[in-house]
C-alpha positions in Angstrom: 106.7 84.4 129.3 106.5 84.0 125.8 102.9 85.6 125.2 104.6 88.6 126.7 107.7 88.7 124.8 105.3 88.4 121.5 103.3 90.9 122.8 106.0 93.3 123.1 107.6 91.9 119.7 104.1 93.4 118.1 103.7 96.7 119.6 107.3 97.1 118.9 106.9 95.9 115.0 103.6 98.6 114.6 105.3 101.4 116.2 108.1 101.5 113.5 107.5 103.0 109.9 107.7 99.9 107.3 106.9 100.0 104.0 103.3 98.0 103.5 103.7 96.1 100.0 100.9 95.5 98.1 100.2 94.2 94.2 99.5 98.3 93.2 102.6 98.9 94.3 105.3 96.9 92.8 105.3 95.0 89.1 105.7 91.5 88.8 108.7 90.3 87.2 107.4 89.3 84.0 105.1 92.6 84.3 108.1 94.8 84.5 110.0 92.9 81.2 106.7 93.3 79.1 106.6 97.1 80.4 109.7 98.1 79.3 110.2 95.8 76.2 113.4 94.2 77.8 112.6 90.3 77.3 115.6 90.3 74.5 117.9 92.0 76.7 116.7 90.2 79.6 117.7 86.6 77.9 120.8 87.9 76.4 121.7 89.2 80.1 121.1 85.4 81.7 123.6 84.1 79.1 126.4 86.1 80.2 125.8 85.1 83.7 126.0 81.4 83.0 129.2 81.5 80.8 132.7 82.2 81.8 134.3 85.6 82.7 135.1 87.7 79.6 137.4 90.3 80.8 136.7 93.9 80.5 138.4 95.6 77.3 137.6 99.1 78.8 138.0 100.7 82.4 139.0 104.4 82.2 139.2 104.5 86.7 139.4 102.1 89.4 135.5 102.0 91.1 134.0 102.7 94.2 132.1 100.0 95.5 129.9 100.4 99.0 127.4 97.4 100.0 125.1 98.4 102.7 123.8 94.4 103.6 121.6 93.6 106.1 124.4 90.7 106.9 123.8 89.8 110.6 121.5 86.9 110.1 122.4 83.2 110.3 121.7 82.9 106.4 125.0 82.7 104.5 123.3 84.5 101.5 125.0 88.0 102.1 128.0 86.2 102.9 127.9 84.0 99.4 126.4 87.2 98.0 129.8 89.2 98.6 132.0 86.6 97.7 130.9 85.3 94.2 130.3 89.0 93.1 134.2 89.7 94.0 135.3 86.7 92.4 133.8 87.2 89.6 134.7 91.1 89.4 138.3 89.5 89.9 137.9 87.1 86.9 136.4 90.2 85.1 139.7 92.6 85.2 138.0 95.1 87.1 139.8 97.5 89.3 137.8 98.5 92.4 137.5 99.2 95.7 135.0 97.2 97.8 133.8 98.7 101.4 130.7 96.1 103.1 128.8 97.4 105.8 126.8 94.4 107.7 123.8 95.8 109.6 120.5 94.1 111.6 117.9 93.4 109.7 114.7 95.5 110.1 116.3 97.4 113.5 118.7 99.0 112.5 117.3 101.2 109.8 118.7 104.4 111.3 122.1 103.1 110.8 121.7 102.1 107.5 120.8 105.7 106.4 124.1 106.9 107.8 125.7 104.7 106.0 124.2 105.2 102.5 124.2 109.5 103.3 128.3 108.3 104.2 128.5 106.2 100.8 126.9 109.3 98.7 129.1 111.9 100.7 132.3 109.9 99.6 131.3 109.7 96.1 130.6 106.1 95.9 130.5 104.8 92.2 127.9 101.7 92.5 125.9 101.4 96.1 124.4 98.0 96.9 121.2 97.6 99.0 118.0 96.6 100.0 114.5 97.6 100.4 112.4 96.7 103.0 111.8 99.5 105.4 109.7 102.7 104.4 112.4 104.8 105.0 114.4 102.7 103.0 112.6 103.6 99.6 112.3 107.9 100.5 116.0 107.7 100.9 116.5 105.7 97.4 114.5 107.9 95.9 116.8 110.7 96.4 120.0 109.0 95.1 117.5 107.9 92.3 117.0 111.6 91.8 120.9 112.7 91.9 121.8 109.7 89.3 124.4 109.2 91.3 125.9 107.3 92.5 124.2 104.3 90.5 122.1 102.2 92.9 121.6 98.4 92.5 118.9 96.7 95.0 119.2 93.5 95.7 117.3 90.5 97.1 114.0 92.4 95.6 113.0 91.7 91.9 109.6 93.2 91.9 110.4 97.1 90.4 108.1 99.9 92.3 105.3 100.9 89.7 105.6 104.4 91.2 109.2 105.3 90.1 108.2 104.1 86.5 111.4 105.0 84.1 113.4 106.5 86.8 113.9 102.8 87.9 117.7 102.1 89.8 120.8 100.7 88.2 119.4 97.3 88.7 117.3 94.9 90.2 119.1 91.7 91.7 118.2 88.5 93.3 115.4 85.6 93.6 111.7 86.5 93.5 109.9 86.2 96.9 106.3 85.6 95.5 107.3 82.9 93.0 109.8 81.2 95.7 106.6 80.9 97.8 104.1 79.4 95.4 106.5 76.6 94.8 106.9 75.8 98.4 103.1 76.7 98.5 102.5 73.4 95.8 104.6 71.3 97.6 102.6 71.6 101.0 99.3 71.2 98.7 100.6 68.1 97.3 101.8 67.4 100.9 98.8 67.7 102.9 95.9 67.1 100.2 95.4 70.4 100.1 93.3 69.6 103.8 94.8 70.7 107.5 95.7 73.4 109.4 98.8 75.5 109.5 100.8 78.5 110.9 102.9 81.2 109.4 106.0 82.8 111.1 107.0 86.2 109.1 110.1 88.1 109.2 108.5 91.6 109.7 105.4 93.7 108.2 107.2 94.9 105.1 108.3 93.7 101.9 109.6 90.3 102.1 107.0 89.3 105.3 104.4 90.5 103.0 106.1 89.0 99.4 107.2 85.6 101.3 104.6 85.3 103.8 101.2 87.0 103.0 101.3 86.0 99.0 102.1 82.6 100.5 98.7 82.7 102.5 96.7 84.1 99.3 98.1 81.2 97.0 97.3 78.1 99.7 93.6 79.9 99.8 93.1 80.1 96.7 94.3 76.7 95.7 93.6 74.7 98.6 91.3 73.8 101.7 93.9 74.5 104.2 93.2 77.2 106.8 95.5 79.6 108.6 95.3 79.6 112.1 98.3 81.0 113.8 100.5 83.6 112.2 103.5 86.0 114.2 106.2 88.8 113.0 109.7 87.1 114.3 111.6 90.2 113.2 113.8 87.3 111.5 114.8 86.4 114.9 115.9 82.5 115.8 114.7 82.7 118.9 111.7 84.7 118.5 110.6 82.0 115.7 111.2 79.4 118.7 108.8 81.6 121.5 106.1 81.9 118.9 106.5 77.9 117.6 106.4 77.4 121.6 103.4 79.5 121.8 101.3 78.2 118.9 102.0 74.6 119.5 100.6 75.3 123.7 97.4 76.7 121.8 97.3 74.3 118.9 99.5 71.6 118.1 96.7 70.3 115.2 98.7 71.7 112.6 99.8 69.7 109.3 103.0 72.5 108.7 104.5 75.4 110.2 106.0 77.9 107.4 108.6 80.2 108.0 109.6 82.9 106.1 113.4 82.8 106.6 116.7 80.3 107.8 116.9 81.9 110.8 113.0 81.4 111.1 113.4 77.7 110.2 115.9 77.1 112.2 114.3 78.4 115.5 110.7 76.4 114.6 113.5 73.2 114.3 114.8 73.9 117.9 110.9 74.0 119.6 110.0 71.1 117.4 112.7 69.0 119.0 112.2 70.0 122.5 108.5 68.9 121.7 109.5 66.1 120.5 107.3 66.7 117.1 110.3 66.8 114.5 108.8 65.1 111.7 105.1 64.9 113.0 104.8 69.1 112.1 106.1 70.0 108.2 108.8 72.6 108.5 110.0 74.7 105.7 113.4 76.6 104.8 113.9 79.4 102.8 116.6 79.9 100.2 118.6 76.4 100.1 121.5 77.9 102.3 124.3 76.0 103.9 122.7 75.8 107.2 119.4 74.6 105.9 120.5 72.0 103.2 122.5 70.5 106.7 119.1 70.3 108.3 117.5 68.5 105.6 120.3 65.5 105.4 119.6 65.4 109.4 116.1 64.7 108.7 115.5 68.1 111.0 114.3 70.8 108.0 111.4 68.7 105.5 112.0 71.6 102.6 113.4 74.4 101.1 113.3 76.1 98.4 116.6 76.5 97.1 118.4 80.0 94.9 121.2 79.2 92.1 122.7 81.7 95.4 126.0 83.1 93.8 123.9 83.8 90.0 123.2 87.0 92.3 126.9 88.4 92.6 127.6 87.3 89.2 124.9 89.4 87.5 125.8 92.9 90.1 129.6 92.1 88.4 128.4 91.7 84.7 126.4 94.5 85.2 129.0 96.9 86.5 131.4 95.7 83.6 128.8 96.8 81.0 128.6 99.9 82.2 131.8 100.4 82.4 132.0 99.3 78.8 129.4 101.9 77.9 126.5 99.2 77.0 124.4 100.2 79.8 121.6 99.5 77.1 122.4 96.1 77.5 121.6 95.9 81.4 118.4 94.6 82.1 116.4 96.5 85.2 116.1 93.2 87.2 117.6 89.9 87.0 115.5 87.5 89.0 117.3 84.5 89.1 117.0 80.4 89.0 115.5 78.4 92.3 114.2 74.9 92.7 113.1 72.8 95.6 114.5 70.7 97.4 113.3 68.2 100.2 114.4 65.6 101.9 113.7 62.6 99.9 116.5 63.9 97.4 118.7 62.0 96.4 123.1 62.6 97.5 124.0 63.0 94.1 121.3 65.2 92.9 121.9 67.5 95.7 125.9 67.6 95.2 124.8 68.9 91.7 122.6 71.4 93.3 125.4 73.1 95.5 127.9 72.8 92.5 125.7 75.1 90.5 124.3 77.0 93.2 127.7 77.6 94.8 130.3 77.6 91.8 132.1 80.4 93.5 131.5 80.1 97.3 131.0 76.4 97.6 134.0 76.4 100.3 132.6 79.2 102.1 131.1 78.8 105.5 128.5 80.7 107.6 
C-alpha cells in the first residue's frame, strides 16, 4: 500500500511545473552582499533588528499589507512569522492594514496566483511571499516589473542571479543551505562520518533542493556516508511516515534519517515508534519550532536546527518603516538571519534562553 501511494506521490510531483534550483541560478548570501556592496548596510540593518522599537517619525498614509503564506503546515513558523512582524509594526507606530491568506504548500499554486493577481488588483502597498514553485517566480517577475506593489520574499535568502538589480523589496528569513551544513556536521560528528542514511524532501523545488540536495552534496563531500533511500513527501506528515515505513521494510541499516521539514520530522517520529526504533535511527528537525523543541525534551526528535524565528517579522517591519521614512537606501536586499543547533543533550536552562531570544514576541503563541 505504501509503495503505491509513493508511486503516485512521484508521478504526481513530475507532472507539476517546479522551479529546479541550482548554484547558476541563485547567489549565495554572502555572494549577493559582496555583489552589490551592501555589507555596511547589511550590519547596520541587523542592529536595528536586535534593539528596541523606535517609532516611525514619518507616515504620510495608512498601508496596505497582503501576506500570501503557505501557512497550512504543522510548523508554527508562518504563525510566529505573522505575529512578531505585527507586534513589532505596533511598537513601530505604523498605521496599516494587514489581510493573511494561508494556502497548502506546493498544491495549491493555482490559488496562490489568484491571490497575488487579487493583492495587485486592490492596490496592495507591501505583498509578502514565497518562492518555491516555477510559476511562482514568472508571476514575481511581473510585479518586479510594475514596481508595484513592493514585493518582500520570505523564507528564501538566496537572490536569483537572473533578475540582477531589479531584485524585490527584500529578501527575508533563514538560509536553507547553511541551516543544512550545520545539521550536516553534526551527523558527521555523529556517525564518524561512516553509515548509511535516508533523505525525506519536501518537494522538487527550492527548499527540497536548498535543504535536501545541498545536504547530500555536503555529507559526500565531507564524509564516507552513503545515501541510500531518498522520497518527495510534498511536506506531508503522513507521507514522511509511508515512506519512513517503506525504507525501513527495505533497509532498516541506516545510522539517520533526515528530513527536510517539522512536518517531515514529525511523521519519521510516528514510524520510528511504531517500529519500535526511536533512538536506534537519528532523526532530525528543521527550524527549532514549538512542536519540535517538544519532541527533543521527550527524547522523540535527536536534533534540530533551530532560527532566532520572530528576527524574520522584525526585519519585514523595520523594513517597511524605512521606507516609509524615505531611507530605502538603507534596506538591505536580504536579511538572512541567526540559527543554531540544538539537540538533545542541551541543557533546560540553555534552551529556556534559546526560546526567549528566538521567541521574544510570540513566546506564548501556540501552533
Amino acid at each position: 500500500m505504501h509503495n503505491n501511494s509513493l508511486k503516485k506521490l512521484f508521478v504526481f510531483m513530475f507532472l507539476i511545473n517546479i522551479l529546479w534550483a541550482g548554484n547558476k541560478d541563485y547567489f549565495g548570501v554572502q555572494e549577493f552582499i559582496d555583489f552589490s556592496n551592501q555589507q555596511t548596510i547589511s550590519d547596520d540593518f541587523i542592529e536595528i533588528i536586535q534593539k528596541d522599537a523606535q517609532e516611525i517619525k514619518k507616515q504620510d498614509k495608512k498601508v496596505r499589507i497582503v501576506l500570501v503564506y503557505p501557512g497550512k503546515q504543522l510548523t508554527d513558523y508562518w504563525i510566529k512569522s505573522k505575529v512578531s512582524f505585527e507586534k513589532r509594526l505596533n511598537e513601530l507606530g505604523i498605521k496599516y492594514e494587514l489581510i493573511m491568506h494561508s494556502t497548502k504548500p506546493h498544491v495549491e499554486i493555482k490559488k496562490q496566483s489568484v491571490l497575488l493577481a487579487q493583492a495587485i488588483k486592490e492596490k496592495t502597498d507591501y505583498l509578502i511571499f514565497v518562492l518555491d514553485a516555477n510559476k511562482h517566480a514568472k508571476f514575481i517577475e511581473r510585479i518586479i516589473s510594475k514596481k508595484t506593489p513592493k514585493l518582500i520574499l520570505q523564507n528564501i535568502t538566496t537572490p536569483l542571479r537572473r533578475w540582477e538589480d531589479r531584485q524585490p523589496f527584500l529578501y527575508v528569513g533563514f538560509d536553507h543551505m547553511i541551516g543544512s551544513q550545520m545539521l550536516a556536521d553534526y551527523y558527521i560528528k555523529k556517525t564518524n562520518g561512516k553509515g548509511k542514511y535516508a533523505v525525506l524532501y519536501t518537494s522538487n523545488g527550492y527548499i527540497g533542493y536548498m535543504r535536501g540536495t545541498k545536504f547530500i552534496d555536503y555529507v559526500s563531500k565531507n564524509s564516507d556516508l552513503e545515501v541510500i533511500h531518498e522520497y518527495y513527501t510534498h511536506t506531508s506528515k503522513e507521507n514522511a511516515k509511508n515512506a519512513t515505513l517503506d525504507l525501513l521494510a527495505l533497509n532498516d541499516d541506516i545510522k539517520f534519517i533526515y528530513a527536510c521539514s517539522t512536518d517531515i520530522a514529525l511523521g519519521v517520529i510516528e514510524a520510528l515508534k511504531e517500529k519500535n526504533l526511536t533512538g536506534k535511527i537519528l532523526v532530525n528537525g528543521w527550524g527549532g519550532g514549538s512542536s519540535e523543541l517538544q519532541a527533543i525534551e521527550d527524547d522523540l526528535l535527536d536534533v534540530t536546527v533551530m532560527r532566532m524565528n520572530d528576527d524574520n517579522g522584525v526585519a519585514m517591519a523595520e523594513a517597511i518603516k524605512l521606507d516609509l521614512e524615505d531611507k530605502e537606501d538603507k534596506i538591505p536586499t536580504i536579511f538572512s538571519g541567526k540559527m543554531v543547533i540544538v539537540d538533545k543533550d542541551i541543557k533546560k536552562e540553555e534552551l529556556k534562553k534559546l526560546r526567549e531570544r528566538a521567541f521574544r514576541y510570540t513566546f506564548d503563541v501556540k501552533e
